[in-house]
C-alpha positions as CSV (number, residue, x, y, z in Angstrom):
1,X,65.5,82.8,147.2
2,X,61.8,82.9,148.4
3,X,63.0,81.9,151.7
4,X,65.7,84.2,152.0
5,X,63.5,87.2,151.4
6,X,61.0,86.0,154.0
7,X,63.3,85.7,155.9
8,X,63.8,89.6,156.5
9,X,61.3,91.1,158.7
10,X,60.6,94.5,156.6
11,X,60.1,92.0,153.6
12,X,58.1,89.6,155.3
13,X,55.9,92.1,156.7
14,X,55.4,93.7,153.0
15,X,54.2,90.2,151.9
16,X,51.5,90.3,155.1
17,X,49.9,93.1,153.5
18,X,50.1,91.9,149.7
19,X,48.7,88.9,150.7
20,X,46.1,90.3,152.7
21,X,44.7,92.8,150.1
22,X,45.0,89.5,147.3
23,X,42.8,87.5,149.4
24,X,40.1,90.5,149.4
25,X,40.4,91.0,145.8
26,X,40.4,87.0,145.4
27,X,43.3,87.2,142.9
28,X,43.7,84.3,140.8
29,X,46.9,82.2,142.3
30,X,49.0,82.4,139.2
31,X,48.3,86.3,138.7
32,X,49.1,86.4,142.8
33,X,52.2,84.9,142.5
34,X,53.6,86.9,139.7
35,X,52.2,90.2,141.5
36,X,54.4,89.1,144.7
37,X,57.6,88.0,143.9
38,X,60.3,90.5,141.9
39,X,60.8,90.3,138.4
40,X,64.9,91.1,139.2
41,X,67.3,90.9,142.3
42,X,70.4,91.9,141.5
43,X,73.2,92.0,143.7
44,X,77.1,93.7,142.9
45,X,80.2,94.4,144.9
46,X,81.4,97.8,144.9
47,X,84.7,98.0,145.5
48,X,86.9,101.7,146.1
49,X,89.8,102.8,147.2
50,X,89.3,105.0,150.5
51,X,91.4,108.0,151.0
52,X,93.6,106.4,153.4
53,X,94.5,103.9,150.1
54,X,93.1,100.9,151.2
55,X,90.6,99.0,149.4
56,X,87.2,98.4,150.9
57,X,84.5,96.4,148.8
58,X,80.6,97.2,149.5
59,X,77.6,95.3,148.3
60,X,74.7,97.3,146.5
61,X,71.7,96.0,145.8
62,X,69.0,97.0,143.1
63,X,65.3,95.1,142.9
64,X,63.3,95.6,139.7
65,X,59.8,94.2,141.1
66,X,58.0,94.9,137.2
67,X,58.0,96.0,134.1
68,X,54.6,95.3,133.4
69,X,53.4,98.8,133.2
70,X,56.4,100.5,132.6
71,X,59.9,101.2,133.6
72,X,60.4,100.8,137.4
73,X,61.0,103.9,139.7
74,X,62.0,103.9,143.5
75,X,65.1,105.3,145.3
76,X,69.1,104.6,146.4
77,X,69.9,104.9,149.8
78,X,73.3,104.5,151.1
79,X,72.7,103.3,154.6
80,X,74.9,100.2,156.8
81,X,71.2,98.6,157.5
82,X,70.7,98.3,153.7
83,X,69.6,94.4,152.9
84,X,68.3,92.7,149.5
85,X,65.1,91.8,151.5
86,X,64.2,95.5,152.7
87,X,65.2,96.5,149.1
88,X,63.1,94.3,147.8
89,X,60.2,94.9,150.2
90,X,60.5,98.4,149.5
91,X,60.2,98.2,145.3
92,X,57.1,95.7,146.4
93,X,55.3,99.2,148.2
94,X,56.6,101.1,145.6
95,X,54.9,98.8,143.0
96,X,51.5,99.7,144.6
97,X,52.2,103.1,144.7
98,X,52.9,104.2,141.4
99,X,50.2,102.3,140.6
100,X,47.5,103.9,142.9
101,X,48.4,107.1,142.1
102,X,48.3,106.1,138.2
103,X,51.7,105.9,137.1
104,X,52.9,104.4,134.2
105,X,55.9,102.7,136.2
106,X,56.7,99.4,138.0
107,X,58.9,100.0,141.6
108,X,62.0,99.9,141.9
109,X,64.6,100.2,145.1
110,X,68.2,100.1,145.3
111,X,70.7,100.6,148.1
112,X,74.5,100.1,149.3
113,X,75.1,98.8,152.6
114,X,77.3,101.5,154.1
115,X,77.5,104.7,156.0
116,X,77.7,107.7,154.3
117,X,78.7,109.5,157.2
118,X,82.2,108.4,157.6
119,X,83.2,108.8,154.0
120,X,84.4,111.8,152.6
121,X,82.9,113.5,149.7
122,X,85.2,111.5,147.2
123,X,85.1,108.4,148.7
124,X,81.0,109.1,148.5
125,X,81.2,110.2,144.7
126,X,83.8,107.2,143.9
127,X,81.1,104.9,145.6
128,X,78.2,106.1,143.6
129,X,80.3,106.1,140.1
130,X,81.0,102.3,140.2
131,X,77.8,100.7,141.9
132,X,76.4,103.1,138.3
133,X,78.6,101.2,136.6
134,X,77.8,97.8,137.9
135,X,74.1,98.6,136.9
136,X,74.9,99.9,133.5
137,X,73.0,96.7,132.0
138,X,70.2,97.3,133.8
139,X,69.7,101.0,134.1
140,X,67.9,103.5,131.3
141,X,65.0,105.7,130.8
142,X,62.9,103.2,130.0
143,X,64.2,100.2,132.3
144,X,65.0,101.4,135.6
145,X,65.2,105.4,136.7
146,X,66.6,106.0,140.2
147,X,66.0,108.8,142.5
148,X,67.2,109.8,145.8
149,X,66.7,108.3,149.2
150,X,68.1,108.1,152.7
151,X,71.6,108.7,152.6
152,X,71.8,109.9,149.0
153,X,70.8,113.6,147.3
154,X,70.6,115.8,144.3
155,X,74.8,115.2,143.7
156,X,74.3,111.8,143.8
157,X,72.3,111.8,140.9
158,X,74.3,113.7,139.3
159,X,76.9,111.6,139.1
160,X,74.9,108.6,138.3
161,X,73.7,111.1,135.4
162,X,77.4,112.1,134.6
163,X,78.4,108.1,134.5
164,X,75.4,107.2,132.3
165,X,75.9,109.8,130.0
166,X,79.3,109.7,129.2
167,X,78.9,105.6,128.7
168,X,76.0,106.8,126.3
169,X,78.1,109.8,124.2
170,X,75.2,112.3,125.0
171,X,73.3,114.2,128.1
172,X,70.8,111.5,129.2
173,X,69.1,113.5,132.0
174,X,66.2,110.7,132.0
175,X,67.6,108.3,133.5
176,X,67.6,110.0,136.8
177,X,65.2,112.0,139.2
178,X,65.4,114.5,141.6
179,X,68.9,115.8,140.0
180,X,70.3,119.3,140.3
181,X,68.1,122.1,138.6
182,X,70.4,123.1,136.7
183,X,70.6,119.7,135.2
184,X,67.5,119.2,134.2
185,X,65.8,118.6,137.4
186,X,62.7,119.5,138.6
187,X,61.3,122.6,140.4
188,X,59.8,121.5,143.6
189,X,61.0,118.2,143.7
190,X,63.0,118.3,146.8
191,X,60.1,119.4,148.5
192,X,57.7,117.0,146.9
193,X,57.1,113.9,149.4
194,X,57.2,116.4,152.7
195,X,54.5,118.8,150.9
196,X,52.7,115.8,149.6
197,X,52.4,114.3,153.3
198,X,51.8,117.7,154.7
199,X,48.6,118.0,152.2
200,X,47.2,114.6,152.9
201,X,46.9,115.4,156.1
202,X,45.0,118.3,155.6
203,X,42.8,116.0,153.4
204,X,42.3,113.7,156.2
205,X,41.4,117.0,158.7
206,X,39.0,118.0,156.6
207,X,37.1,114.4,156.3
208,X,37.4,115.1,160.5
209,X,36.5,118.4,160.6
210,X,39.8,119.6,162.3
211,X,40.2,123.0,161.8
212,X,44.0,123.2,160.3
213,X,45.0,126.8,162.7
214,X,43.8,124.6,165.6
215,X,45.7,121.6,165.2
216,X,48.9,120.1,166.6
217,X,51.6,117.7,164.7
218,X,54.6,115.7,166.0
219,X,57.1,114.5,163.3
220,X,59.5,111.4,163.7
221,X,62.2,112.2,161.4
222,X,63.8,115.4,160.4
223,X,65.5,114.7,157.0
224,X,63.9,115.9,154.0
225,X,60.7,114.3,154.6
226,X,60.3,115.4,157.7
227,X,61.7,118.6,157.7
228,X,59.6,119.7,154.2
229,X,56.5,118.1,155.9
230,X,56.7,120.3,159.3
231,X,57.4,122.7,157.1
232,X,54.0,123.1,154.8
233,X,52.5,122.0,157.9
234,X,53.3,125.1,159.7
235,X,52.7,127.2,156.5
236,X,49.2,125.4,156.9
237,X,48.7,126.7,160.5
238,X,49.6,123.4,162.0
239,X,51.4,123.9,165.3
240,X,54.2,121.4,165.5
241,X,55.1,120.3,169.0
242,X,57.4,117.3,168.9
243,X,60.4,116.5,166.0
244,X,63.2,114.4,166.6
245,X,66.0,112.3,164.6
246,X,69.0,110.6,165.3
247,X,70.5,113.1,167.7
248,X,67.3,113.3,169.9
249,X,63.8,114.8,170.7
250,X,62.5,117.7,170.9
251,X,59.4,119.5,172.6
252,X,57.6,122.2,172.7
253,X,53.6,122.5,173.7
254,X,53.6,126.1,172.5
255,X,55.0,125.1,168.9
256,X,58.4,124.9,167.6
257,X,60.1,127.7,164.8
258,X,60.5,125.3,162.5
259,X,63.0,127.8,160.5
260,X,64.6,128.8,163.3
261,X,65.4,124.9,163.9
262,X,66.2,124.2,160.6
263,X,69.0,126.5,161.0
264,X,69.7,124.6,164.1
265,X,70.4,121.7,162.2
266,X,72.4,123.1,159.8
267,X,75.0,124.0,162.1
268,X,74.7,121.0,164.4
269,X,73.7,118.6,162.4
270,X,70.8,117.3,164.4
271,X,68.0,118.6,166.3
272,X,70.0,118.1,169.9
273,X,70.3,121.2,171.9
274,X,67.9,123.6,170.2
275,X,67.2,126.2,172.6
276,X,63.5,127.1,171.4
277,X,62.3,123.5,172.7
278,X,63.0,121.1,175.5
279,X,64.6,117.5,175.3
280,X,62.2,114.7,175.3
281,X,62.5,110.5,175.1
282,X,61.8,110.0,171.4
283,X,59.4,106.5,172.3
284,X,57.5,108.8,174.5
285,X,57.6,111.9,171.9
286,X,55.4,108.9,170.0
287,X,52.7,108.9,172.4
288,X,52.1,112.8,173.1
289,X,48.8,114.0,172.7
290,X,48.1,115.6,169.1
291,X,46.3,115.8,165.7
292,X,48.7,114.5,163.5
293,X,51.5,111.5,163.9
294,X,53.8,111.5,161.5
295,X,56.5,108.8,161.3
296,X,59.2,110.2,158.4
297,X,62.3,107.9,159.4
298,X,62.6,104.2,159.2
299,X,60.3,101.3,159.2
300,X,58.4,99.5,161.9
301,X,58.6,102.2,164.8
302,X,54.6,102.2,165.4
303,X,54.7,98.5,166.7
304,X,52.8,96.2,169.3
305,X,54.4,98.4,172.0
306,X,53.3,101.4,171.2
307,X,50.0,100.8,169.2
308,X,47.9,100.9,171.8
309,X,49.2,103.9,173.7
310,X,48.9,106.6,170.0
311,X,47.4,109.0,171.1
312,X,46.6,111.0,167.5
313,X,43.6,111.5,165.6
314,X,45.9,111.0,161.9
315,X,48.8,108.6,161.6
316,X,50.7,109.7,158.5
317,X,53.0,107.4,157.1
318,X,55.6,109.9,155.8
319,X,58.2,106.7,155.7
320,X,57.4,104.0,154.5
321,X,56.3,100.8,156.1
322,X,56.6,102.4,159.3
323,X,53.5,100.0,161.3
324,X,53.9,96.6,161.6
325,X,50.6,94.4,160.8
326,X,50.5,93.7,164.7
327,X,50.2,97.6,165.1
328,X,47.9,97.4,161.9
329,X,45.8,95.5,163.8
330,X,45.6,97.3,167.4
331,X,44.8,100.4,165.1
332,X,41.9,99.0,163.3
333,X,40.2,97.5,166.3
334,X,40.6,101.0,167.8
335,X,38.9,102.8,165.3
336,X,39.9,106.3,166.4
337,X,43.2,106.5,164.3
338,X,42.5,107.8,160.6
339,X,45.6,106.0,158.9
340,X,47.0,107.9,155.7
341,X,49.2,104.7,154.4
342,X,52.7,105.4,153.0
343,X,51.6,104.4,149.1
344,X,49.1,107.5,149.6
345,X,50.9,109.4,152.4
346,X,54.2,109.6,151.0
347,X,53.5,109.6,147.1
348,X,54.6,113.1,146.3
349,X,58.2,112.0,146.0
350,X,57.5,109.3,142.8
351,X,54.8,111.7,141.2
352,X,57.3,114.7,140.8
353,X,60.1,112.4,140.1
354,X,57.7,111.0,137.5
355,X,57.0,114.8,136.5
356,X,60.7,115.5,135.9
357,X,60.8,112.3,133.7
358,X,58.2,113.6,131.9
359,X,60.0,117.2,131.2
360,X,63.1,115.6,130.1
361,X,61.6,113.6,127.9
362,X,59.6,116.8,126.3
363,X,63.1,118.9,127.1
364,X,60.4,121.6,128.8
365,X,60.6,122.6,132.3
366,X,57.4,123.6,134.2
367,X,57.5,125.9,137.3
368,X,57.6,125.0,140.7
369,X,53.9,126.3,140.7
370,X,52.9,124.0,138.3
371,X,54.6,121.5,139.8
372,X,53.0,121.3,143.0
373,X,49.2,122.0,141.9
374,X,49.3,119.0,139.6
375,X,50.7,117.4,142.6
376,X,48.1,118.1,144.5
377,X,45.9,117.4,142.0
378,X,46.8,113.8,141.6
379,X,47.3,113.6,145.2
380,X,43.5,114.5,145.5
381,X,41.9,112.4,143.2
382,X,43.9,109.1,145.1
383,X,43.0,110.3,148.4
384,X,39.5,110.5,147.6
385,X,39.4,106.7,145.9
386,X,41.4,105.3,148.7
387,X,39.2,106.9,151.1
388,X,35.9,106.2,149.2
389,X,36.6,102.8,148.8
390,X,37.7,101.8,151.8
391,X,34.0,103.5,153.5
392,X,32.1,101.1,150.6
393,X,34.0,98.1,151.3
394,X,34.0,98.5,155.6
395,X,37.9,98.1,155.8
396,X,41.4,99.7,156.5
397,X,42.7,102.6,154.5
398,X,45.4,100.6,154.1
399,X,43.7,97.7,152.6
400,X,42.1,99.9,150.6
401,X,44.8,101.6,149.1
402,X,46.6,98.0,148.8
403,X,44.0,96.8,147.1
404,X,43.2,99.4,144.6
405,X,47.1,99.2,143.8
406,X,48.0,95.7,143.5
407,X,44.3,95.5,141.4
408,X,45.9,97.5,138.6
409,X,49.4,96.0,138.6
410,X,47.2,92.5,138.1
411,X,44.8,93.7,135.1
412,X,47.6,94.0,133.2
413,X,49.5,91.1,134.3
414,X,46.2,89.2,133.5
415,X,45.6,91.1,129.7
416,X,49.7,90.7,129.0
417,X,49.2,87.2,129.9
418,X,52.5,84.6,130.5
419,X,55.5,84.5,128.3
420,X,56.0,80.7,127.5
């Protein structure tokens, strides 16, 4: 199984920077080991009858890295790229991240190998209710607690809710995040990981004394990330000039509405075609002049290729593992890029979700003002130990925030000691 996850290149490249920030923190080789490899891979079929009334069987995939510190958290995506090795890579960052930011959880990703996009709403909902039922052994409030991610929303956890509970005899709104509002979910939590990028990037302006009314952004990805993160970032002053998705590139040196364009995208479905910009090639979008770069789609698009050529002051990781180490490595013998990794950057997302599993379990709901200010809060405080330790110790934010991550996940693999 070792092989077969280093075998995948997101995966692989996940390992790359565990093993780097172990070797700085000169972790003993049997705490290393059980920090790296995943506690659980599990793998089902999910079989369902499309609306045409043929049977087509999926694979889903769900990777419990630990339960050392508590129950793991991470998203579902629904997406035909979806492998056990990215799943498991991504549960690996998400280890690091609750972590970092102080969480009492372990990561956790999960995913089905499909695409949403050319399956109805029933054949969606039918897909969701039996992968939930395949993981019914391994789900719960205190074992596993899912939240949304590429491909997936607030209705799919409410299905996954509405499955759970009903298996259960009673409402069970814990065992889910970033549900409906009217189900117990949280206020602000759709907007959680785009604000939370959008205000680490002001953190990192201020440590460069950019001036947030003068600045410029361009923004790879326009789903709810993205689209939350230009967003705050124009509420901020932030002129965004570049955004594209799947459908394209957009740009405009003068700044694009973002409302206007989000209405664009509602009706179009992509950012293709809107009027208040002009069409640009997304790889070059990448190397435009600006403040702020921030990558909010899929992983690995700052590479070897295009390292060199960035031509921002802050790379934001708004998705996650979106550099490669060979990029990594161009960027740090630069020394011009202030890098906000993705287990700071994009940390909003699990520290709301881990806000509306709080509420649930008090069965008290807090306002989407006092939602975001503890966000920012937390956010703060892990911004300024990532940034403060990685000036004492002369190395990458990214090391940096690796390290202070993985360091806590080991302390307590260490203190729990090995089950014989």
């Amino acid at each position: 199984m070792k092989n077969d996850l280093m075998a995948n290149d997101v995966f692989k490249m996940a390992s790359t920077q565990f093993d780097r920030a172990a070797d700085y923190l000169d972790l003993d080789e049997s705490v290393r080991e059980r920090c790296k490899w995943p506690k659980r891979l599990i793998t089902v079929t999910v079989p369902i009858q499309r609306d045409s009334g043929e049977t087509e069987v999926f694979f889903g995939y769900r990777v419990q890295h630990h339960l050392s510190r508590g129950p793991v958290k991470g998203g579902l995506r629904f997406h035909p790229n979806v492998t056990l090795g990215e799943v498991a890579a991504l549960a690996m960052w998400m280890n690091w991240k609750c972590a970092l930011m102080g969480l009492p959880y372990g990561g956790g990703k999960g995913g089905i190998t499909c695409d949403p996009r050319t399956m109805s709403l029933k054949e969606t909902e039918n897909l969701t209710r039996r992968f939930t039922t395949e993981m019914l052994p391994f789900i719960g409030p205190e074992t596993d607690v899912m939240a949304p991610d590429m491909g997936t929303n607030a209705q799919t956890m409410a299905w996954i809710t509405d499955v759970y509970s009903t298996h259960a005899g009673h409402l069970v709104p814990s065992i889910v995040t970033g549900k409906p509002v009217e189900l117990l979910g949280s206020e602000g939590r759709n907007q959680a990981t785009g604000h939370g990028v959008a205000f680490t990037i002001t953190r990192a302006f201020n440590k460069l004394g950019i001036d947030d009314t003068k600045a410029t952004a361009i923004i790879q990805g326009f789903g709810n990330v993205g689209s939350h993160a230009a967003f705050t970032l124009s509420r901020y002053g932030v002129k965004i000039t570049g955004i594209s998705d799947v459908t394209g590139a957009i740009w405009n040196p003068k700044g694009i509405d973002v409302e206007e364009l989000v209405k664009h995208v509602a009706e179009t479905k992509g950012v293709k075609g809107f009027s208040g910009a002009e069409e640009i090639d997304p790889e070059e979008m990448l190397i435009q002049p600006c403040d702020a770069l921030v990558p909010a789609a899929l992983e690995r698009v700052i590479n070897k290729g295009n390292a060199a050529k960035l031509q921002c002051r802050v790379l934001a990781e708004g998705a996650n593992g979106p550099t490669t180490p060979g990029a990594d490595a161009i960027i740090e013998e630069r020394g011009d890029i202030f890098l906000i990794p993705d287990v700071l950057c994009n940390a909003g997302g699990v520290t709301v979700s881990y806000f509306e599993w709080v509420q649930n379990l008090q069965h008290y709901q807090w306002t989407e003002q006092e939602v975001l200010t503890k966000l920012e809060t937390m956010l703060e405080k892990a911004f300024e130990n990532v940034y403060h330790f990685a000036q004492t110790n002369n190395m990458s934010q990214r090391v940096a925030a690796l390290a202070l991550g993985i360091h806590e996940v080991a302390k307590v693999k260490a203190t729990r000691g090995l089950f014989p």
